[in-house]
C-alpha positions as CSV (number, residue, x, y, z in Angstrom):
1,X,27.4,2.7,17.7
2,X,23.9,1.6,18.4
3,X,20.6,3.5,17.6
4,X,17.8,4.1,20.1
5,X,14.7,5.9,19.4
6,X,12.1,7.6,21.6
7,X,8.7,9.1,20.6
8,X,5.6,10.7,22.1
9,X,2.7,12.4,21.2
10,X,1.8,15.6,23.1
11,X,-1.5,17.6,23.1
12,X,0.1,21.1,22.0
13,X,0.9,23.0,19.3
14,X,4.4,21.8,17.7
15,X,5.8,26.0,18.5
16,X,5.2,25.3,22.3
17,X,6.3,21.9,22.3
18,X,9.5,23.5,20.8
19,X,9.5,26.5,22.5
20,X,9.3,23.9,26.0
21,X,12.4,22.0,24.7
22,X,14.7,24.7,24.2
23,X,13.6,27.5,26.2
24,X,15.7,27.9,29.6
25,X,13.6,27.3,32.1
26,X,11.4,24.3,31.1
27,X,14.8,22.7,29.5
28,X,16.1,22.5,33.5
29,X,12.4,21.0,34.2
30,X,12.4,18.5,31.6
31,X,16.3,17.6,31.9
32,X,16.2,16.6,35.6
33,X,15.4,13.1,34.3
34,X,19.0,12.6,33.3
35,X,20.7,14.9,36.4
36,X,19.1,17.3,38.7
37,X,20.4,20.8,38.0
38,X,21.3,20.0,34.3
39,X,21.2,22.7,32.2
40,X,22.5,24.0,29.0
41,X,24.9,26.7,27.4
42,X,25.0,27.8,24.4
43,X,22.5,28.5,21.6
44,X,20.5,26.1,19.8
45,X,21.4,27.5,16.0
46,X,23.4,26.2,13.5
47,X,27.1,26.0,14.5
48,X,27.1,27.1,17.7
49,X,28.7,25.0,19.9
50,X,26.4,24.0,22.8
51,X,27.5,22.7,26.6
52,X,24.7,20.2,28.8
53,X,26.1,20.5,32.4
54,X,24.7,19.1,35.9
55,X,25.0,20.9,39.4
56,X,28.8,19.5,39.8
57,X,30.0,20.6,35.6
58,X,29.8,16.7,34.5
59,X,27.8,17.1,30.9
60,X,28.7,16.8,27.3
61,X,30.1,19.6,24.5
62,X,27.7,19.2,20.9
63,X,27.4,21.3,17.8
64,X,24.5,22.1,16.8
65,X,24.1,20.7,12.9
66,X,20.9,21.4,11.9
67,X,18.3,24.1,13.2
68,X,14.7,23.9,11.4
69,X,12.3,25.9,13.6
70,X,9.1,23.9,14.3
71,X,10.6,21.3,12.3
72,X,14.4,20.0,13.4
73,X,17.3,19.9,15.5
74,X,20.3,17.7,14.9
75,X,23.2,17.7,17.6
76,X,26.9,15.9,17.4
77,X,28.1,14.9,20.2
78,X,31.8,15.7,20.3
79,X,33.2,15.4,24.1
80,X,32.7,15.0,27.9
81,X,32.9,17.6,30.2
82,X,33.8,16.6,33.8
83,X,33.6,19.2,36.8
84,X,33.9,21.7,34.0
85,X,37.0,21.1,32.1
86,X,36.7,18.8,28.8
87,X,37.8,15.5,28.6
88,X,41.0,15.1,26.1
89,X,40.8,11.4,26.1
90,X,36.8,11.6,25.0
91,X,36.0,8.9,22.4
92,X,33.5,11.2,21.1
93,X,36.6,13.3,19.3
94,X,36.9,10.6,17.1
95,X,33.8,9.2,16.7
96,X,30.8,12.0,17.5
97,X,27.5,10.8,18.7
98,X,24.5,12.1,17.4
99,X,20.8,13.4,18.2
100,X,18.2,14.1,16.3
101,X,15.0,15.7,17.1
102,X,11.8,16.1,15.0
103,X,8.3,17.4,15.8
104,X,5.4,17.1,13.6
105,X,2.0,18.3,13.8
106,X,-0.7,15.6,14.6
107,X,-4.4,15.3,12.9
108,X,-5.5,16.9,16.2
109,X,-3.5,19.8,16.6
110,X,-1.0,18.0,18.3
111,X,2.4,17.6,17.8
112,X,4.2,14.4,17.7
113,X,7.9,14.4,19.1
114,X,10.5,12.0,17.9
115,X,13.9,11.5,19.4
116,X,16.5,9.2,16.9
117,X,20.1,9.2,19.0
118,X,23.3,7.5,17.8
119,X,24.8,6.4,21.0
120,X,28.8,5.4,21.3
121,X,28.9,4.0,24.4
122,X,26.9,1.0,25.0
123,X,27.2,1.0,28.4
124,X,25.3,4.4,28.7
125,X,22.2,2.6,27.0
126,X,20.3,1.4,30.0
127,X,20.9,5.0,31.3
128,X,19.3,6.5,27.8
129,X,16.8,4.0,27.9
130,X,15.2,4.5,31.4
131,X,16.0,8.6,31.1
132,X,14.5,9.6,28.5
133,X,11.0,8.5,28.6
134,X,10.6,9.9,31.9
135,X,12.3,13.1,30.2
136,X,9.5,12.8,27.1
137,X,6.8,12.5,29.9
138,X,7.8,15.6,32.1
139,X,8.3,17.6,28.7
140,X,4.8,16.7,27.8
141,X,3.3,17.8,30.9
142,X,5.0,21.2,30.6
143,X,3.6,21.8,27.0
144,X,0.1,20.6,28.0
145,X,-0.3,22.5,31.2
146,X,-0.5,26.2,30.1
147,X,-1.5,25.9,26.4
C-alpha cells in the first residue's frame, strides 16, 4: 500500500465545489481524465455500494464509508469490474484501497479540496499520479465557471 495525495484550491463556495464532484453530469466532465465515458452508479451515502465504469464496463466497486456533506467522503475500494462483471480474483477483496476526500472553506470564500488515496497496486501509481491533477484541474474549472 502506498499513499498519494492531491490538493487544490478552487475559487468557489465549498457546496458547489461538492455539488460539482458528485453531481452526474459534471462527475462525467471531471472523470474523463482517468477514462472517457466514466461514470458512476450508485449513491454517494453512507453504505451504499457505489460502481465507477468507462464506455466498455472496466471500473471499480467502493462503499461508501463516510458521507459529511460540505465536509467528507471516504470510499473503500473493494473490487474491479471488467466489461461489467466483477473480478473474483480482485486483490482489493482482501485488502480494500481507500479514498478520502475533504473540502474546506478558504479565507477567501474559496474552498480548498484535498484528495488522500491509499493505493494497492503500485503499478497503477504513475496512472494516479498523471490523472488526477488533470482531474483536480477540470473540476476546478467546472466550479469556477458558473458560480
Amino acid at each position: 500500500m502506498k499513499d498519494l495525495q492531491f490538493g487544490i484550491d478552487i475559487a468557489a463556495p465549498v457546496a458547489r465545489v461538492w455539488d460539482c464532484m458528485f453531481d452526474d453530469t459534471a462527475y462525467r466532465d471531471w472523470t474523463r481524465a482517468f477514462a472517457e465515458g466514466s461514470y458512476f452508479e450508485g449513491r454517494w451515502e453512507a453504505g451504499q455500494r457505489l460502481r465507477f465504469l468507462d464506455a466498455a464496463g472496466f471500473g471499480m466497486e467502493a462503499i461508501v464509508d463516510e458521507r459529511r456533506p460540505l465536509e467528507r467522503l471516504s470510499l473503500r475500494l473493494v473490487g474491479e469490474i471488467q466489461q461489467g462483471r466483477p473480478v473474483a480474483s480482485s486483490p482489493l477483496h482482501a485488502q480494500p484501497a481507500r479514498e478520502r476526500y475533504e473540502f474546506s472553506a478558504n479565507a477567501g470564500g474559496g474552498t480548498r479540496l484535498a484528495v488522500h488515496l491509499q493505493s494497492w497496486n503500485d503499478g497503477f501509481h504513475a496512472f494516479l499520479n498523471d490523472s488526477w491533477p488533470r482531474a483536480l484541474q477540470r473540476l476546478k474549472a467546472l466550479a469556477e465557471s458558473s458560480h
